[in-house]
C-alpha positions as CSV (number, residue, x, y, z in Angstrom):
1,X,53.6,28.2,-7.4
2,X,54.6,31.6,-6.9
3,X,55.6,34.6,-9.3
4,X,58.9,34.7,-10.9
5,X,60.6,37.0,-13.7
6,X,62.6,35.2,-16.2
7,X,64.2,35.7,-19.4
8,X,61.6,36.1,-22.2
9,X,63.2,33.7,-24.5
10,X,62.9,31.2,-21.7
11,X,59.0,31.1,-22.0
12,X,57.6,28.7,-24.7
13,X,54.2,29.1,-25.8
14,X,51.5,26.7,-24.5
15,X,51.1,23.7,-27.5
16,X,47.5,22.7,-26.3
17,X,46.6,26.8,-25.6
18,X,42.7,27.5,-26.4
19,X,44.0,30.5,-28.2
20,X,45.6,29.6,-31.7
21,X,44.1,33.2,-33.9
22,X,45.7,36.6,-33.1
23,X,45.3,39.9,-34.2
24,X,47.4,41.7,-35.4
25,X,45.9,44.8,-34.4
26,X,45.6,42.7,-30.4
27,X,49.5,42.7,-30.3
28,X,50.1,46.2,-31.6
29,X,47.9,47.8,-28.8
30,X,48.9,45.6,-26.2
31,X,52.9,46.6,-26.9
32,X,51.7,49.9,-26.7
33,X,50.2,49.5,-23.2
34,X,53.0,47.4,-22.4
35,X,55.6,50.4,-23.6
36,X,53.7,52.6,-21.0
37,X,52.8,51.1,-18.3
38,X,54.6,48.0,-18.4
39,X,53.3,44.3,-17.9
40,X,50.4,44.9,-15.5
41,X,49.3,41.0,-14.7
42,X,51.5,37.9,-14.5
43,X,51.1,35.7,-17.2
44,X,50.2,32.1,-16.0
45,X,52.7,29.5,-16.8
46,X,54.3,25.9,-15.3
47,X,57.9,24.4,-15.3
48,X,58.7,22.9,-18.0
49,X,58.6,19.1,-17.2
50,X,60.9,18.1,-20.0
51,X,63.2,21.6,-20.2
52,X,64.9,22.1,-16.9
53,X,65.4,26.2,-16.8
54,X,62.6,26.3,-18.8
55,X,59.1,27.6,-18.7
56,X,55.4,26.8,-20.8
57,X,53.1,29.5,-20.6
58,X,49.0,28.5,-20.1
59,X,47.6,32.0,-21.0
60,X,48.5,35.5,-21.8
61,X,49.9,34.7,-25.0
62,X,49.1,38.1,-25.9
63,X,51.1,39.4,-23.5
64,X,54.2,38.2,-24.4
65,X,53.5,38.9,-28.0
66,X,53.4,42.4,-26.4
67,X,55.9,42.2,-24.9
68,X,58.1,40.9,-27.2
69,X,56.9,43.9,-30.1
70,X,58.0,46.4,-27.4
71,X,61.3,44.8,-27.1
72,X,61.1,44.1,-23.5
73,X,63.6,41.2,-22.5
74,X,61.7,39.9,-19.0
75,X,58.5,38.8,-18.2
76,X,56.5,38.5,-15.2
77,X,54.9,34.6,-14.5
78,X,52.5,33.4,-12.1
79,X,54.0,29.7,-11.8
80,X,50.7,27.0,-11.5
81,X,50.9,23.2,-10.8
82,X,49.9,21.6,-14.2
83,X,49.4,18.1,-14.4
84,X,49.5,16.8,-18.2
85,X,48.8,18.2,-21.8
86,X,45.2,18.2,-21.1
87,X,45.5,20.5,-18.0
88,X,47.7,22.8,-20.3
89,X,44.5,23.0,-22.6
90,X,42.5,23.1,-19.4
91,X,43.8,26.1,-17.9
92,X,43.9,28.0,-20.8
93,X,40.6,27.3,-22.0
94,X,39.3,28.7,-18.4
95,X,41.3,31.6,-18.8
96,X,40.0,32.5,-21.9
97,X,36.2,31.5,-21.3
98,X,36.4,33.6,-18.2
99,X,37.8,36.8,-20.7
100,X,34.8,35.7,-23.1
101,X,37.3,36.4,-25.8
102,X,38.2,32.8,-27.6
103,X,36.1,32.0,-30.1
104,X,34.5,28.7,-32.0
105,X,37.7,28.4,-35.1
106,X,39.8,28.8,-32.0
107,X,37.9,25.4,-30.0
108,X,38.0,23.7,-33.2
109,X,41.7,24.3,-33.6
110,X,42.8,23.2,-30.8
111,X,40.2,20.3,-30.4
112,X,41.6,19.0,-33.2
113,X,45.1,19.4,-32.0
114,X,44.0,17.6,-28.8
115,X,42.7,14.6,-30.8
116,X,45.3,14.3,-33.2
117,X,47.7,14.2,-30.7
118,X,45.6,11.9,-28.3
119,X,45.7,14.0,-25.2
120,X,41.6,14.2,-25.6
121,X,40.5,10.6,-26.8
122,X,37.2,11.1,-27.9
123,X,34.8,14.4,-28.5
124,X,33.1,13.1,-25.1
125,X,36.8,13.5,-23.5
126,X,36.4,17.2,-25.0
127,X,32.9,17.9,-23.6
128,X,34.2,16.9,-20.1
129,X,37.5,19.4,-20.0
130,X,35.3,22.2,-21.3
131,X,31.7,21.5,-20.1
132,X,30.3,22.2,-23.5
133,X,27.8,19.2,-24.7
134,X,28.6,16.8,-27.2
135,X,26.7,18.2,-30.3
136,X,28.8,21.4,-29.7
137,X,31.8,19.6,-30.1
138,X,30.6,18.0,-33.3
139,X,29.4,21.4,-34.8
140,X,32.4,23.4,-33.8
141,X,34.8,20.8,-35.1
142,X,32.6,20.7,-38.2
143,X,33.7,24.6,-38.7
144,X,37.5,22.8,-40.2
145,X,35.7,21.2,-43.1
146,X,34.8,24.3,-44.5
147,X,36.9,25.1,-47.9
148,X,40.0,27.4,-47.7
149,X,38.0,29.8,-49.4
150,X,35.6,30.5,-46.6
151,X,38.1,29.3,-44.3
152,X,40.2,32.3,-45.1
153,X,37.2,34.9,-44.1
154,X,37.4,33.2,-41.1
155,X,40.6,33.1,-39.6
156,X,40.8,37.2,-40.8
157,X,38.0,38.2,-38.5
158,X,37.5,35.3,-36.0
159,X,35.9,36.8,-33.6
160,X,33.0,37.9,-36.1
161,X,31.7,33.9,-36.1
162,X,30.1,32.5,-33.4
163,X,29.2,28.7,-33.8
164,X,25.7,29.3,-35.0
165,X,27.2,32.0,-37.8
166,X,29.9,29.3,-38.3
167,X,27.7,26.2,-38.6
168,X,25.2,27.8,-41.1
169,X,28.3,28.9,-43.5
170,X,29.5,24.7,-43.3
171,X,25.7,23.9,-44.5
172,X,25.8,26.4,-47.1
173,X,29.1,25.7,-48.3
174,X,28.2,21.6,-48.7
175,X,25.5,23.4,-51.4
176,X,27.7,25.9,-52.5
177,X,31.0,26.9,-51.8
178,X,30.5,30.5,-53.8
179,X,27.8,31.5,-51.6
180,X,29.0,30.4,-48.5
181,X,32.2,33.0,-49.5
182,X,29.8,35.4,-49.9
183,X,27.9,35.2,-46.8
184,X,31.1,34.7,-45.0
185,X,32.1,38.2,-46.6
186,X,28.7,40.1,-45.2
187,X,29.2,38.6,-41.9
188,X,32.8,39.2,-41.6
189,X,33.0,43.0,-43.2
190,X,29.9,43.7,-42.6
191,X,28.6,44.0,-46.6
192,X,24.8,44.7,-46.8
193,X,23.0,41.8,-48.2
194,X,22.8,41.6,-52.2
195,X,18.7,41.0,-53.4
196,X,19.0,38.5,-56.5
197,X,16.0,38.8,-58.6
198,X,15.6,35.3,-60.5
């Protein structure tokens, strides 16, 4: 514990982090900031258990993404105790739940990750680390069936889909993958809604 500066390059990202969309637009403004003012707030991040001289950074992804675009060489960690994989995914997902800026392709992205790699055994291992109930978990991971075509809409504007707007698009799309683009269109660039008369 404690706050250090390393070497940039030192810092790998986290490979359970709640985060996995950014914007492009994010990491421009935050390189600006960064380019002014300089890195206000450590990032959080552990020793690397396996990398001796080596760090894994739990949150501020952004940050160093900034950083990185302004083509600073150090940055500033607050150093946690983690305890396994899951409390990588742990941490970040409270860091990023407390921001209120992750959203539902981002928890079904990295639920996945966490079951395909068996850190998170079951959807009720899931629901425990991130106190979200179990038909959540279903729904939200139902988000990665939807068809590339839809998915695409998605991953451009994110933040655009809560679960609810996310969900519906998977039930239209099982009907129709056309009009599920197209409602994925109105929500995500905000297109008013075309009347059909049949």
């Amino acid at each position: 514990t404690g706050t250090v500066t390393v070497d940039i390059d030192l810092v790998g990202d986290n490979p359970y982090n709640a985060r996995q969309i950014y914007d492009a637009e994010i990491v421009r403004e935050r390189a600006e900031s960064i380019a002014v003012n300089g890195q206000m707030t450590p990032a959080p991040a552990c020793v690397d258990p396996d990398n001796p001289g080596r760090y894994i950074l739990i949150g501020g992804h952004y940050r160093k993404r900034g950083l990185l675009r302004a083509n600073k060489s150090k940055i500033e960690l607050k150093l946690l105790d983690v305890k396994g994989k899951l409390d990588l995914y742990r941490l970040s997902y409270m860091e990023n739940d407390q921001r209120e800026d992750g959203t539902a392709l981002d928890d079904a992205m990295s639920w996945r990750k966490l079951l395909e790699d068996s850190i998170a055994k079951t959807h009720d291992d899931i629901a425990t680390v991130t106190g979200k109930s179990r038909p959540v978990i279903v729904k939200t991971l139902a988000l990665l069936d939807l068809p590339a075509s839809v998915m695409d809409i998605l991953i451009d504007k994110p933040a655009r889909f809560n679960l609810t707007a996310g969900y519906e698009l998977v039930r239209i799309a099982k009907i129709s993958e056309q009009a599920a683009v197209e409602a994925a269109k109105r929500v995500a660039y905000d297109l008013p809604v075309i009347k059909r008369w049949l």
